[in-house]
C-alpha positions in Angstrom: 0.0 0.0 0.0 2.8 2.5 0.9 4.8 1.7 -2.5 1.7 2.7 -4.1 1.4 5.8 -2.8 4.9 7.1 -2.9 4.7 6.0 -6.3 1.4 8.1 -7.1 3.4 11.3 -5.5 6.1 10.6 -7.5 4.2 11.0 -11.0 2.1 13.8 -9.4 5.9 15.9 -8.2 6.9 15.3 -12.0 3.9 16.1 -13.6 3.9 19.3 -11.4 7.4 20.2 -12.6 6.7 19.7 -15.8 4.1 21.9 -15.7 5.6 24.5 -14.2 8.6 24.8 -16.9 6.1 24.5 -19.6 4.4 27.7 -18.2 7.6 29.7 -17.1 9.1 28.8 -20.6 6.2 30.4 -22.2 5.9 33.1 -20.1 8.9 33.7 -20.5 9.0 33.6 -24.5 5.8 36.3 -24.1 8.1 38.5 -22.3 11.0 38.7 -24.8 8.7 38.8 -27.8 10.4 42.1 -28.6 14.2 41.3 -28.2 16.3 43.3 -30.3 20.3 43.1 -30.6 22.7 45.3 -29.2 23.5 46.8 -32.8 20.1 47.6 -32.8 19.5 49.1 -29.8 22.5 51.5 -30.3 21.3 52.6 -33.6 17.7 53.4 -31.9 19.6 55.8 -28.9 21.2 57.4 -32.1 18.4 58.2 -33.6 16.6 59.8 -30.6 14.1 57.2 -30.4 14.6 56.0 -26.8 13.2 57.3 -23.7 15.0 55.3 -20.9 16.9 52.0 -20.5 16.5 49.7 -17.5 19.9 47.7 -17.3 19.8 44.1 -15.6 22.6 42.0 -15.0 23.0 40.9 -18.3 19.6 42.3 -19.7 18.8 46.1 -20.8 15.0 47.3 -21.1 14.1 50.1 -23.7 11.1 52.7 -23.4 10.7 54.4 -26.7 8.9 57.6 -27.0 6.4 56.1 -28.4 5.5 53.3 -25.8 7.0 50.4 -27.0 9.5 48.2 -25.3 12.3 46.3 -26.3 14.9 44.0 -24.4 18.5 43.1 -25.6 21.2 41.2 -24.0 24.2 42.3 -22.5 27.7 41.6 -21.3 27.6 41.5 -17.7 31.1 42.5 -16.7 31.0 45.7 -19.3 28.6 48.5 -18.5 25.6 49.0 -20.6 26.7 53.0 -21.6 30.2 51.5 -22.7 29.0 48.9 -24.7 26.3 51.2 -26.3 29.4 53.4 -27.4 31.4 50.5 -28.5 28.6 50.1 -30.9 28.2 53.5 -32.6 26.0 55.0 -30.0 27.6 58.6 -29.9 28.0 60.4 -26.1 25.6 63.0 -26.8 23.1 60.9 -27.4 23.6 58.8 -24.5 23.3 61.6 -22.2 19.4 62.0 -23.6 18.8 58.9 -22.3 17.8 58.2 -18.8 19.6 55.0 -17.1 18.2 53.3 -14.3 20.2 49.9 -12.6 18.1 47.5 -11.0 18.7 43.9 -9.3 19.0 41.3 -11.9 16.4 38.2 -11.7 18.1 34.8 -11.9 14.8 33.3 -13.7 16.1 33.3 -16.8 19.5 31.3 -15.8 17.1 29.1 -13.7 14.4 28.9 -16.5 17.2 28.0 -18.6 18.9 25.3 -16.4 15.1 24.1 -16.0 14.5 23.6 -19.7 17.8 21.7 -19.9 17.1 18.8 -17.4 13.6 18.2 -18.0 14.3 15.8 -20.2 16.3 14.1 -18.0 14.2 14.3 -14.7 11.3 12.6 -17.2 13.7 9.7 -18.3 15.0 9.2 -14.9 11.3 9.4 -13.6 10.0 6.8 -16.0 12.7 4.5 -15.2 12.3 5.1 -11.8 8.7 3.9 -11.9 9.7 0.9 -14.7 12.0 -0.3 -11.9 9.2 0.1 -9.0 7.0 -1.5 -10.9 8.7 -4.0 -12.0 10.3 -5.2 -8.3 6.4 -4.5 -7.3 5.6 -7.3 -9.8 8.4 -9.5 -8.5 7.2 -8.9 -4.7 3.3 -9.6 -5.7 4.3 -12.6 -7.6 6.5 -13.5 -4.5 3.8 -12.8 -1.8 0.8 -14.5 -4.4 1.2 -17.5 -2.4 1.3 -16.3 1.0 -2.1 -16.4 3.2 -4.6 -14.2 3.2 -5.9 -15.0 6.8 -6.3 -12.3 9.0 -5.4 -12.7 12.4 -6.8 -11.2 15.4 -5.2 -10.7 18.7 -6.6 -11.5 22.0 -6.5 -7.3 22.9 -8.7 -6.9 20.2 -12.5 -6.0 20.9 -14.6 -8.9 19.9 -17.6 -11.1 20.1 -17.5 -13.5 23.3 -19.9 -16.2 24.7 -22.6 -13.7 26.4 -23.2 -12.7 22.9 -24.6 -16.2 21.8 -27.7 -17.5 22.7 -29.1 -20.1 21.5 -27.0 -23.0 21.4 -26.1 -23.8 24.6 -24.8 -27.7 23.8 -22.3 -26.0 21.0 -21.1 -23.5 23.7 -20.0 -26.0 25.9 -18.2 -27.9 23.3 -16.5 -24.9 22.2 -15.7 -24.0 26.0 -13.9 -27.1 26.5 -11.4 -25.8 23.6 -11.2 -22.8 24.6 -10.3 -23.8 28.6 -7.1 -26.1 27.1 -5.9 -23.3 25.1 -5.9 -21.0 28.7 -4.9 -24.5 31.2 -3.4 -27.0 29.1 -1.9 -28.4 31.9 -5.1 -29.4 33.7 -5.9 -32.0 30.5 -2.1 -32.9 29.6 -1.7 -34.6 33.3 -4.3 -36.7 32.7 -3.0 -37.9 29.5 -5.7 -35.5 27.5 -4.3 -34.3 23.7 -5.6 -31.6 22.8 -8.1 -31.2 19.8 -6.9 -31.3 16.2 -9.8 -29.9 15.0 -14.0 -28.9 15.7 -16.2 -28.6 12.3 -19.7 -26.3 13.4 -22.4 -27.8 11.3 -25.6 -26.1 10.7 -28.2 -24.4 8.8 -27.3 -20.9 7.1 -28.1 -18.3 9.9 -28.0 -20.8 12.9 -24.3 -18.4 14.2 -21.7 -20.8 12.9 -19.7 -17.9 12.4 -20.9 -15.8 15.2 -19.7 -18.9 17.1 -16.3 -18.7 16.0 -15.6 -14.9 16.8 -17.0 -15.7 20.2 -14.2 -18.7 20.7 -11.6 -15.7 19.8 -13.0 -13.5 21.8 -12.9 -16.0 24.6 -9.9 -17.8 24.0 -7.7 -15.4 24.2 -5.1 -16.5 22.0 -4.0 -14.9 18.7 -7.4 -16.3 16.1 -6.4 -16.6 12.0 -9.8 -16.1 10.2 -10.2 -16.8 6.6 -12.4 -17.9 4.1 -11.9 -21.6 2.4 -12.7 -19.3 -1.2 -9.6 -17.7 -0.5 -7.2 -20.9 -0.9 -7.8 -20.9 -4.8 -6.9 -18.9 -7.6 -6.7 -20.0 -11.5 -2.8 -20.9 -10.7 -1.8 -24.2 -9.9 -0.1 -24.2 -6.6 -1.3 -21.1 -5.1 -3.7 -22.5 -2.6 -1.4 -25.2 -1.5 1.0 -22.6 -0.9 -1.3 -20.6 1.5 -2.2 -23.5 3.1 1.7 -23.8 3.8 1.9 -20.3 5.1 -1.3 -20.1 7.1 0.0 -23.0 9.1 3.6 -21.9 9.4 1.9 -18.7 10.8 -0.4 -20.3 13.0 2.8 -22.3 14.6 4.9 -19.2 15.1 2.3 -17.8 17.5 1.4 -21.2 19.3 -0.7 -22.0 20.8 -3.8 -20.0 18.4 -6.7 -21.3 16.7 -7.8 -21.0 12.7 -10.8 -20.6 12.0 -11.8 -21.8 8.1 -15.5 -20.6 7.5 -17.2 -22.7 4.4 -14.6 -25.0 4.0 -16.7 -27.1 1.5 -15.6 -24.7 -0.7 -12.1 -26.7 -0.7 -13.2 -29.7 1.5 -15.8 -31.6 -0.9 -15.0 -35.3 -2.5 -11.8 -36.2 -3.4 -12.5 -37.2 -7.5 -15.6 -35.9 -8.1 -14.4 -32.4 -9.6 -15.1 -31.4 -12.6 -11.5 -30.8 -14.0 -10.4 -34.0 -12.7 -8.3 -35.6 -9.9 -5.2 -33.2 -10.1 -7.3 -29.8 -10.2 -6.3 -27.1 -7.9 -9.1 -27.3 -5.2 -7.8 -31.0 -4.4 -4.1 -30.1 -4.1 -5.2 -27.6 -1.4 -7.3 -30.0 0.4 -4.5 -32.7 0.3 -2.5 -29.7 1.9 -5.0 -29.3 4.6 -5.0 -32.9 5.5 -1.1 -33.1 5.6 -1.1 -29.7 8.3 -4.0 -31.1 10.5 -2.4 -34.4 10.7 0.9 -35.0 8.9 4.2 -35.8 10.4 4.7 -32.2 11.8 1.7 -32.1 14.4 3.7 -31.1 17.4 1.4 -27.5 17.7 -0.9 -26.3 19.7 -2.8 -25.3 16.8 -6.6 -26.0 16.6 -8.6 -25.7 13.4 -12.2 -24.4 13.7 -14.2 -25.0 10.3 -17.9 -23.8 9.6 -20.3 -25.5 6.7 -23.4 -26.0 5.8 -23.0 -29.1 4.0 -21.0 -31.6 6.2 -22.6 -34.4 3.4 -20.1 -33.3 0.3 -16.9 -33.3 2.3 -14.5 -35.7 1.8 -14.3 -38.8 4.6 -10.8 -37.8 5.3 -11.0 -34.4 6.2 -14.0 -35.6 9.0 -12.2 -38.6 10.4 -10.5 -38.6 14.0 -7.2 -37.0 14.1 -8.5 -34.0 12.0 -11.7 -32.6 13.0 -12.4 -34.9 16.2 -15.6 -32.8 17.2 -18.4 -32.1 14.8 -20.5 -29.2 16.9 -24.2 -29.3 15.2 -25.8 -26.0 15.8 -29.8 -26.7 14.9 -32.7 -24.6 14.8 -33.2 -22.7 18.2 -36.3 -23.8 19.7 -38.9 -21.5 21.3 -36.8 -20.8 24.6 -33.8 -20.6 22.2 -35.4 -18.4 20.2 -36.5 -16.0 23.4 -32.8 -16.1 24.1 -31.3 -15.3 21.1 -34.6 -12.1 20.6 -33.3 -10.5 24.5 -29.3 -10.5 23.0 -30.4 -8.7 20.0 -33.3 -6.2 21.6 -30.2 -5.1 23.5 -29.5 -1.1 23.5 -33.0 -0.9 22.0 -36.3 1.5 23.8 -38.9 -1.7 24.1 -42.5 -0.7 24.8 -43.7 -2.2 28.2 -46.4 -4.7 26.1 -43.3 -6.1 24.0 -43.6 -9.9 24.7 -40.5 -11.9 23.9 -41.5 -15.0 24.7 -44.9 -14.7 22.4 -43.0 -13.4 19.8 -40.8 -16.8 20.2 -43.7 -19.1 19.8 -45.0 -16.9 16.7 -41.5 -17.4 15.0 -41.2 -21.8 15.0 -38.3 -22.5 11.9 -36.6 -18.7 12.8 -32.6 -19.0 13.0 -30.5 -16.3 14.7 -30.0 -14.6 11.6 -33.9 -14.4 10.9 -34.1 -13.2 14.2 -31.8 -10.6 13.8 -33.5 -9.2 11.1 -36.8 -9.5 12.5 -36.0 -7.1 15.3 -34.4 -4.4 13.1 -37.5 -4.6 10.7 -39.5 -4.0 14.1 -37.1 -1.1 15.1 -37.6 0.1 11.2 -41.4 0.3 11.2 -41.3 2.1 15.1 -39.2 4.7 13.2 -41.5 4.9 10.3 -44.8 6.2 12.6 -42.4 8.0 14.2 -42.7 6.2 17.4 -39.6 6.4 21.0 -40.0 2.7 21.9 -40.8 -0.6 19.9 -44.4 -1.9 20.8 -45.5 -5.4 20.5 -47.8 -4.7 17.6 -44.5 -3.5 15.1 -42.9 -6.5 15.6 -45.9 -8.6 14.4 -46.1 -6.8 12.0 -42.2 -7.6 11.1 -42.9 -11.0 11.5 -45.8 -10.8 8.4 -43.5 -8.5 6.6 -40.1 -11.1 6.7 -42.0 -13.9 6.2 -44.6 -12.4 3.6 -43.4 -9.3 2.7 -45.3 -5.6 3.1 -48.8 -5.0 2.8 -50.2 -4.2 -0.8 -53.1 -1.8 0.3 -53.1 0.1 -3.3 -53.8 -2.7 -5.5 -56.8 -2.4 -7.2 -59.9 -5.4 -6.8 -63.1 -5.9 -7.8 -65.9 -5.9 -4.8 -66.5 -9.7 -6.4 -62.6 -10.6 -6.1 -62.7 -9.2 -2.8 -65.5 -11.6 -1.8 -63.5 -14.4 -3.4 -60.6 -13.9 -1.8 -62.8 -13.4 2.1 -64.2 -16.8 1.2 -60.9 -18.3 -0.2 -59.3 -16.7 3.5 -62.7 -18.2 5.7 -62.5 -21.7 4.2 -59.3 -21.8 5.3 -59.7 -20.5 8.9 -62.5 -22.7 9.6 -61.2 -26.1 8.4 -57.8 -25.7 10.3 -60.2 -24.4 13.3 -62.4 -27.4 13.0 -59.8 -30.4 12.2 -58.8 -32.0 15.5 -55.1 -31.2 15.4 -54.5 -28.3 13.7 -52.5 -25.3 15.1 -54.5 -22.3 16.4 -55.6 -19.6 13.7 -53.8 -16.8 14.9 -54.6 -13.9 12.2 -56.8 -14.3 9.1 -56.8 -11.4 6.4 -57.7 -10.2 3.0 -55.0 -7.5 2.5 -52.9 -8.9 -0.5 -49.2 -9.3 0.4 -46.3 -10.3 -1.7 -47.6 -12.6 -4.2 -50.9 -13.9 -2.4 -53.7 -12.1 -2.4 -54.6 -13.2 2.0 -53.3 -14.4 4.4 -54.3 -17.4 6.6 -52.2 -17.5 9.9 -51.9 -20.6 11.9 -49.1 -21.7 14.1 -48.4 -24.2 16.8 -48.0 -23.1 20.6 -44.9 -24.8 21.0 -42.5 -26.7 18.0 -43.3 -30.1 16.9 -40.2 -32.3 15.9 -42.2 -35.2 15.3 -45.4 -35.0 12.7 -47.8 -38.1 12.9 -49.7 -38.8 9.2 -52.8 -37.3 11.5 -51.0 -34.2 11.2 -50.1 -34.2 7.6 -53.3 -35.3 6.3 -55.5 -32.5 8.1 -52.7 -29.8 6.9 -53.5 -31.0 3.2 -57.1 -30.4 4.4 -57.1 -27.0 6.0 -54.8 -26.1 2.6 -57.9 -27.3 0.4 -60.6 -26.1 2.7 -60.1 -22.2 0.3 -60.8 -24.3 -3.1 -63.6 -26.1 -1.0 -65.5 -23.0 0.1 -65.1 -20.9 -3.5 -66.8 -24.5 -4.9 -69.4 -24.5 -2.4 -70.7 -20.8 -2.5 -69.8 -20.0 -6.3 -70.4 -23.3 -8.1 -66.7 -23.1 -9.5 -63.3 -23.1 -8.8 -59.9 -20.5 -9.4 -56.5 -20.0 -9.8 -56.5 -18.8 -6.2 -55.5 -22.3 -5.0 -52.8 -22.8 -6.8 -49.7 -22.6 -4.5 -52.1 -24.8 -1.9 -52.2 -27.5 -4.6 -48.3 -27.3 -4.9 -48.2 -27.5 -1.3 -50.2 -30.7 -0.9 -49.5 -32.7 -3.3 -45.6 -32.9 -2.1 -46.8 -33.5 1.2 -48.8 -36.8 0.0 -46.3 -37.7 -2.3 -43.5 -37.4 0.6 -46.2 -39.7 3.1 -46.1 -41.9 0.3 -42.7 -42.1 -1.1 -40.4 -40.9 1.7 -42.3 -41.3 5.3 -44.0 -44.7 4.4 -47.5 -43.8 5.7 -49.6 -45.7 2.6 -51.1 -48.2 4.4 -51.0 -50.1 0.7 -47.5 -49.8 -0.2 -45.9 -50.3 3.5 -43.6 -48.4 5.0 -41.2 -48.2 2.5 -38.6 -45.6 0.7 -39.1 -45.5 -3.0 -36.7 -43.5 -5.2 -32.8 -42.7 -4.0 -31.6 -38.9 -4.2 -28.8 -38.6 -6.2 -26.8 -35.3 -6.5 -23.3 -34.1 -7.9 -21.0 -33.4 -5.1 -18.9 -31.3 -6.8 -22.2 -29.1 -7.6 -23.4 -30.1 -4.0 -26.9 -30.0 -4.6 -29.7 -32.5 -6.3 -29.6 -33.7 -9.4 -32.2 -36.0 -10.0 -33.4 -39.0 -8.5 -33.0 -42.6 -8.9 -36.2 -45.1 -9.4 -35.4 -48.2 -7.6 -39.2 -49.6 -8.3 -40.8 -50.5 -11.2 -43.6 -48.7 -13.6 -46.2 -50.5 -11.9 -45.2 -49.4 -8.4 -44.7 -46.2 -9.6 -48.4 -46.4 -11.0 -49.6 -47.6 -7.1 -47.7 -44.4 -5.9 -49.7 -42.0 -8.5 -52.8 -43.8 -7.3 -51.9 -43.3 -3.6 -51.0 -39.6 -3.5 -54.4 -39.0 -5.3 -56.8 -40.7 -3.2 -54.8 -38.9 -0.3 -55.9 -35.8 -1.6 -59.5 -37.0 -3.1 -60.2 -38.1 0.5 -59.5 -35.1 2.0 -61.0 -33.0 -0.2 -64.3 -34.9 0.1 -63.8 -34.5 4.1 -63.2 -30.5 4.4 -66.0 -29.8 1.7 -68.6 -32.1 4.1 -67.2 -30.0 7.3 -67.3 -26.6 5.2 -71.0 -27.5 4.4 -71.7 -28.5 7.8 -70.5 -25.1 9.1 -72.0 -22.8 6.1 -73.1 -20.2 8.8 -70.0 -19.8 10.7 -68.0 -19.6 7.2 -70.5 -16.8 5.9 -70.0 -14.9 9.6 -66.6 -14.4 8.9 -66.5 -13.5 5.1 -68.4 -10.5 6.4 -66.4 -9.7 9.1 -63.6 -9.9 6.7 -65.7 -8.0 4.1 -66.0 -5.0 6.8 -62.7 -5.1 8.5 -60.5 -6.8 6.4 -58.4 -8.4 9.5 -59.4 -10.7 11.5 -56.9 -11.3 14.7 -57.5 -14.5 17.1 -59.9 -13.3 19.7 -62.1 -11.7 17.4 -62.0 -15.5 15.1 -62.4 -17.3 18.4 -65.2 -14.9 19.2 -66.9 -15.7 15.5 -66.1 -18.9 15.9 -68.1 -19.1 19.3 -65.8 -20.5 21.4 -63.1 -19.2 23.6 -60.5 -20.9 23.2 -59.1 -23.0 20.1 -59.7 -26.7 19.8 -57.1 -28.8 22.0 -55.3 -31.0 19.8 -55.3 -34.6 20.2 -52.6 -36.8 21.5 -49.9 -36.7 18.3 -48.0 -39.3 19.4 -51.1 -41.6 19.6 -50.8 -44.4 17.7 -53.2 -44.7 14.2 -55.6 -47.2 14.0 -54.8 -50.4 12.7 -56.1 -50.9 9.1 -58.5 -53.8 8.6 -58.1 -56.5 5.7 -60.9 -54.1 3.7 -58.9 -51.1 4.0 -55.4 -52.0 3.8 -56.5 -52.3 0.5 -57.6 -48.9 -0.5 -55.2 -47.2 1.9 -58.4 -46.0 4.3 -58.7 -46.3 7.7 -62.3 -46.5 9.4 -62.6 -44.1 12.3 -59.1 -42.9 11.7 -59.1 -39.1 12.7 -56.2 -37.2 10.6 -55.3 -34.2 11.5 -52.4 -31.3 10.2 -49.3 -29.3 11.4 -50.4 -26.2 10.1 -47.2 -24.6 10.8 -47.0 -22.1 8.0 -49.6 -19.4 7.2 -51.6 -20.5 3.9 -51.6 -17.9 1.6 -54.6 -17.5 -1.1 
């Protein structure tokens, strides 16, 4: 950095000189646009023609009478009036003219010396910078292969564990690590080696990163951050080379940690890249595997990796030796969640309604980094009314913004759209209200956002990690319950249900084909995922079944969905009177939150769920055949909102 900037003053200092000459040399020319010789000058004072003569040190001015000026050079050792008379001027007339002596100015001599070495400042100026340049070259070529970790040093203000919430089983790993780097002696008497290396597995957003800074902060010990991106370039060698460096860094300030985020960037399968078994990305992950646990692994040196894809790395980067720990950070949970929501409301004005531990339950499937977000939406709306605290009501209304986007209030509908949409919205509401084990309706409206045109809001009071067929088959019900009311008050269907249809049908072709619920096919897998692992993601899938199963399967998924279309149309009937209650409440207010449903509704409180871990009736001979159980009761996780 500080070559290129005595570089840039460099061209600016000779730029600037040459500038200068260039305007002193012409200014200079102006001046002496009306230089005469000596001869001349003497034959003018004979002639009676001049006024006065200013004489320099080797320069003489002439006024004329009539107002022009002329200059002439000299001999500086010989007075002007003696050389005048050398040349013909006669005495007489010399004594007519007025002489006046004045300091000489060296700008000529120096404009003169100037003109001469410009030239050569310029060439020795551009070879100068040719010879900069060119050991600038040799340095960056030199220095292409060294690391481009960034280390931080244990004085340095950072993230530590108080900052992390969340993920208490990962902080205790990562505390372990952190108390041999501060008292190795405690685990070495004991016979304890110290960690080679701890990979943090999890979702994007989950705080893999966020997890790391913490361990630095913690630690503290100098901490090497880098990026697994930043091993490879398009030369061969280059990242094998940083490898090199980072870890002869990392020794020389012993005992430290490195901490690689998205390693499967360099880490995936051995083989499987697309420019063959010798590219570049697998000569810097042999390099890694040599460092963590070559010959030379006398260091207190521990390697902290981050990915989101622990599947596509190679088996020898994962094995014991290298990265002994594998830390998975999950989904928080709803007391996770509640956690993570007080770390990041910290510093902000909350209203005295603000509710973490309801806006916790209202956020099931939120990682840290969603939650994160969420509160500075919350803190963005406050400022937008122009509000001193954050209230309860602007972070719901973050929550349907994030997860929905904003509220479309301008576009234009017709009045018999609008009543569409209310009874799309109502059927809905009512058949996850009315189906045993659905979620409670927490907010049902008609105000289009993003790309539907309502909302139906349902979410569970606490999260479900285990989902019964029960559940799925009454959340494919509530999601058909909209197409069920606009057939049963209009006579027809829309194009309103179309992202419901694409909802169900992959959840009763996964009950099917991945979760084994057909009662007719068994509880069996059909089809293996295969994906490139270079690519890491899904490519296709393999059929390991034949035409005719895959005929049963088609026949499966639709009487799934027939059934349950049948079942929410009979309940919609059933309950015409409720659904039309609250097509006009939506027709008049547009929103409909949960007390005012429940109130519609005419109960006051939502339905208890059944038992989801009670076990489904056992099919009879009759209907293992159809895939029917008599007297089964399905019901739904109606975890997301249902948009029209």
């Amino acid at each position: 950095m500080n070559s290129f900037r005595y570089r840039n003053v460099i061209v600016y200092a000779l730029v600037g000189i040459a500038i200068l000459i260039i305007m002193l040399s012409f200014w200079g020319s102006g001046s002496k646009a009306n230089e005469i010789s000596m001869t001349q000058a003497a034959s003018d004072v004979n002639a009676g023609q001049v006024k006065s003569i200013t004489v320099a040190d080797n320069e003489m001015t002439l006024h004329y009478y009539n107002g022009n000026v002329s200059t002439t050079r000299k001999d500086p050792s010989q007075p002007a009036p003696e050389q005048l008379l050398a040349l013909g001027a006669t005495p007489e007339n010399l004594r007519a003219v007025e002489f006046t002596n004045e300091a000489g100015s060296n700008l000529g001599a120096w404009l003169a010396i100037l003109i001469n070495i410009l030239p050569l400042l310029l060439l020795g100026g551009f070879i100068y910078l040719m010879l900069r340049q060119a050991q600038g070259s040799n340095n960056q070529a030199i220095s292409f292969g060294k690391s481009r970790a960034r280390m931080f040093n244990s004085d340095q203000p950072t993230v530590t564990f108080d900052d992390v919430a969340g993920v208490d089983e990962a902080k205790e790993e990562l505390r372990e690590v952190v108390e041999f780097l501060k008292e190795p002696e405690k685990f070495i008497q004991l016979g304890a080696r110290i960690p080679k290396g701890v990979l943090l597995v999890g979702s994007p957003g989950t705080g893999k990163t966020l997890l790391a800074k913490a361990v630095a902060g913690e630690a503290g010990v100098p901490f090497f951050s880098i990026s697994g991106s930043e091993f490879v370039e398009m030369f061969v060698g280059v990242g094998a080379s940083r490898v090199r460096d980072l870890f002869e860094q990392a020794k020389r300030h012993s005992p430290c940690i490195v901490f690689v985020d998205e390693i499967d960037a360099v880490g995936r399968h051995r083989g499987a890249g697309l420019g063959g078994s010798h590219d570049e990305r697998e000569q810097t992950l042999n390099q890694i595997l040599v460092e963590m646990d070559g010959f030379d692994t006398d260091t207190n040196v521990i390697v902290i990796a981050a990915t989101n894809r622990p599947d596509i790395l190679d088996p020898a980067l994962l094995r014991p030796g290298r990265f002994d720990r594998q830390v998975i950070l999950d989904r928080p949970d709803v007391r996770g969640r509640e956690a993570i929501l007080k770390v990041h409301v910290k510093g902000k004005p909350l209203a005295s309604d603000v509710d973490l531990n309801a806006l916790a339950k209202s956020t099931p499937g939120f990682v840290g980094a969603n939650l994160e977000n969420l509160v500075n939406e919350a803190a963005i709306v406050a400022a937008r009314k122009n509000k001193k605290s954050i209230g309860q009501r602007d972070f719901e209304e973050a929550i349907e913004r994030v997860i929905l986007g904003p509220e479309r209030k301008s576009r234009v509908i017709t009045e018999r759209e609008r009543r569409l949409v209310a009874y799309h919205e109502a059927g809905h509401a009512v058949a996850f209200h009315l189906l045993p084990h659905s979620d409670p309706v927490r907010k049902v409206t008609i105000v289009p956002r993003g790309m539907a045109g309502g909302v139906t809001w349902n979410m569970p009071d606490e999260d479900i990690n285990y989902v019964t067929a029960s559940h799925l088959r009454d959340r494919i019900a509530g999601a058909l319950g909209g197409r069920a009311a606009e057939e049963i008050v209009f006579g027809e269907i829309t194009t309103g249900a179309m992202s419901d249809l694409d909802q169900i049908t992959k959840i009763a072709r996964a009950m099917v084909k991945r979760y084994g619920m057909s009662h007719k096919l068994g509880p069996i897998i059909f089809g293996q995922k295969d994906e490139l692992v270079f690519l890491g993601r899904e490519i296709g899938e393999q059929r390991d079944y034949s035409e005719h199963v895959a005929e049963e399967i088609d026949k499966e998924v639709s009487l799934i969905v027939s059934e349950e279309y049948e079942r929410v149309k009979i309940l919609l009937n059933e309950n015409r009177a409720t659904l039309d209650r609250l097509v006009e409440r939506l027709l008049e207010t547009e929103t409909v939150n949960q007390e005012e449903f429940l109130e519609i509704m005419g109960e006051g409180k939502a339905v208890p769920a059944h038992d989801p871990y009670k076990p489904p009736a056992r099919p009879s001979s009759e209907t293992a055949k159809t895939g029917v159980t008599e007297g089964d009761a399905p019901a739904a996780l109606g975890a997301a909102p249902s948009p029209a």
